[in-house]
C-alpha positions as CSV (number, residue, x, y, z in Angstrom):
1,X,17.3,-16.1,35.4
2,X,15.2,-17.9,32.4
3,X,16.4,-16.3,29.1
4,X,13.3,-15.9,26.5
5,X,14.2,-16.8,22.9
6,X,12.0,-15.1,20.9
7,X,10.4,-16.7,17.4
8,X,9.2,-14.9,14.2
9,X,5.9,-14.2,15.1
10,X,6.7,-12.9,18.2
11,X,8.9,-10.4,16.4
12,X,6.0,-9.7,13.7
13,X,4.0,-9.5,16.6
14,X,5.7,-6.2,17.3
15,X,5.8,-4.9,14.0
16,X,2.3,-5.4,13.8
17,X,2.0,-2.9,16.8
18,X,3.9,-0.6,14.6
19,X,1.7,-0.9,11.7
20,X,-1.3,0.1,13.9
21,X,0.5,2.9,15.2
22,X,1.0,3.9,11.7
23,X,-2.8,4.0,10.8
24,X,-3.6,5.7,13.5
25,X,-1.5,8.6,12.0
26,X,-2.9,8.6,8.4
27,X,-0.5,6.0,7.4
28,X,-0.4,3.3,5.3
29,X,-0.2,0.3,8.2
30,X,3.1,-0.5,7.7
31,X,5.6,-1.5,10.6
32,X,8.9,-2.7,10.7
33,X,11.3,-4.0,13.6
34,X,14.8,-4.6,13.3
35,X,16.0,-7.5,16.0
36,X,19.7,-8.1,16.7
37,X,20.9,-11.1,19.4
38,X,17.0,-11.4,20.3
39,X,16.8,-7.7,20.9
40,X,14.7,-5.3,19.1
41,X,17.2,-2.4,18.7
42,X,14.5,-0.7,16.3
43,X,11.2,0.1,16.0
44,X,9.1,2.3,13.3
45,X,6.6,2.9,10.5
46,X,5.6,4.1,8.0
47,X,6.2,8.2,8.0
48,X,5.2,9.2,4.3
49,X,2.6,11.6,5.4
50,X,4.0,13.2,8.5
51,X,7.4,13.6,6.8
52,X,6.2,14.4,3.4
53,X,9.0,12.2,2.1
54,X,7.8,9.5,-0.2
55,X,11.2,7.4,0.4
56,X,10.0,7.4,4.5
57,X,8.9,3.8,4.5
58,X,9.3,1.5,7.1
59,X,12.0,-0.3,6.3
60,X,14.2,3.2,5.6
61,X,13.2,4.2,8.8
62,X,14.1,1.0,10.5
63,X,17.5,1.3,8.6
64,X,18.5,4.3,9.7
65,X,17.5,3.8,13.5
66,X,19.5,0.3,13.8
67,X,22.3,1.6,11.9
68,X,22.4,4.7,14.1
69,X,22.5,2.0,17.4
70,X,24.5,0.2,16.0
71,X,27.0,2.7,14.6
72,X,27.8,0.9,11.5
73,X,26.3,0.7,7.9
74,X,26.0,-2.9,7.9
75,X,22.7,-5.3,9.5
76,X,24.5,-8.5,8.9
77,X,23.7,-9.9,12.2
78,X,20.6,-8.3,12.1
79,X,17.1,-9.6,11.1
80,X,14.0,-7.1,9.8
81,X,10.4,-7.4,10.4
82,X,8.1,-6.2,8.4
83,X,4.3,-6.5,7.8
84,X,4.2,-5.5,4.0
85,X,6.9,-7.1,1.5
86,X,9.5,-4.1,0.7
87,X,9.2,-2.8,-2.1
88,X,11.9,-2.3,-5.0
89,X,13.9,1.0,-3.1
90,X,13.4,-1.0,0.4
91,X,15.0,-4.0,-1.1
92,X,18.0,-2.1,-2.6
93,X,18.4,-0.3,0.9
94,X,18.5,-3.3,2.5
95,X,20.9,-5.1,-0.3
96,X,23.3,-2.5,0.8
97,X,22.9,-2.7,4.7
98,X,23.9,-6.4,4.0
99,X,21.0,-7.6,6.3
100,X,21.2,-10.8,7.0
101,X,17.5,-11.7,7.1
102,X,14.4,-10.3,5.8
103,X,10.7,-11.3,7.4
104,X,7.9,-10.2,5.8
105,X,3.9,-10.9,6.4
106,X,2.2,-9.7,3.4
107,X,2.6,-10.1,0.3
108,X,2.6,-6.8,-1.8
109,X,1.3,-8.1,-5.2
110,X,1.7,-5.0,-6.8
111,X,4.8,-3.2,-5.3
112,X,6.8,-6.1,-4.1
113,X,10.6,-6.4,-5.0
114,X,9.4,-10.0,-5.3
115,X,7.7,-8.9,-9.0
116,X,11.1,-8.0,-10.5
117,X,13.4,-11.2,-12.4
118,X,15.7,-11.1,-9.9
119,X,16.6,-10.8,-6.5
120,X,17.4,-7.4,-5.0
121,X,18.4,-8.2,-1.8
122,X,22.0,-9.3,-0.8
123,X,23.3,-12.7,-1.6
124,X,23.4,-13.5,1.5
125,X,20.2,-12.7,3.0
126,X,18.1,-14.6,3.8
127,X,14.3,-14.0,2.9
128,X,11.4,-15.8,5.1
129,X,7.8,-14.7,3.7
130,X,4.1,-15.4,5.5
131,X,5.1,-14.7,9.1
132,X,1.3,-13.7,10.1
133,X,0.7,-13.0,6.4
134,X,-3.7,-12.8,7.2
135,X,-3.1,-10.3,9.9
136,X,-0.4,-8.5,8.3
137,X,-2.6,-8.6,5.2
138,X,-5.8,-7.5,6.9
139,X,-4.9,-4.0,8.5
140,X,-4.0,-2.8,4.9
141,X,-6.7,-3.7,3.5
142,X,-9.4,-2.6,5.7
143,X,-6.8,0.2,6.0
144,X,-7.7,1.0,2.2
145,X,-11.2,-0.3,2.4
146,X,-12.1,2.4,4.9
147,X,-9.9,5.5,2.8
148,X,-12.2,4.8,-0.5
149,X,-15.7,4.9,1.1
């Protein structure tokens, strides 16, 4: 039996098949997966809308699902996906699951825990940024292009 090892753009791959889902439902495209020993244990986006909970991003989402697999607090063998950079409440969330790797596509240049002096996340987590960072970048903004014709 061949066993498939998986890279970083496979994996944002998938959350980029989350994101879509999520502008298809009047959300802002953003998709998150969480992987854990080359398995994708969860799989969400963004719920702001449907929820009416502006803390319903992604990454929360994703948080809560893996945790509730895994049936522990902690993500320290665990690696996140995500299309959009998390934002300054992702970031703590994820400082306090203890993830122990962060992906991200796009940049968010104007939300992005990236904009604050220091890092947010856990020491030991690792950050890797650009994974697919046009597509990633492209569904939000014709996302937004197309909500302000």
């Amino acid at each position: 039996m061949e066993v498939l090892d998986y890279d970083d753009e496979y994996f944002m791959s998938m959350a980029l098949e989350e994101a879509r889902s999520a502008g298809l439902e009047g959300e802002i495209p953003v998709g998150a997966v969480v992987v854990c020993g080359n398995r994708i244990i969860a799989r969400t986006h963004n719920l702001t809308q449907r929820l009416n909970d502006p803390t319903a991003h992604a990454e929360m989402q994703a948080i809560t699902c893996a945790t509730e697999f895994l049936g522990g607090k902690y993500l320290t063998d665990c690696t996140m996906y995500v299309t959009l950079e998390p934002c300054v409440m992702c970031a703590g969330a994820l400082f306090w699951s203890q993830i122990g790797k962060v992906v991200y596509g796009a940049k968010d240049e104007k939300r992005g825990a990236s904009l604050v002096d220091r890092n947010l996340y856990h020491p030991k987590t690792q950050i890797v940024s650009g994974v697919k960072e046009k597509e990633c970048s492209e569904i939000i903004k014709a996302f937004f292009k197309e909500r302000r014709k």
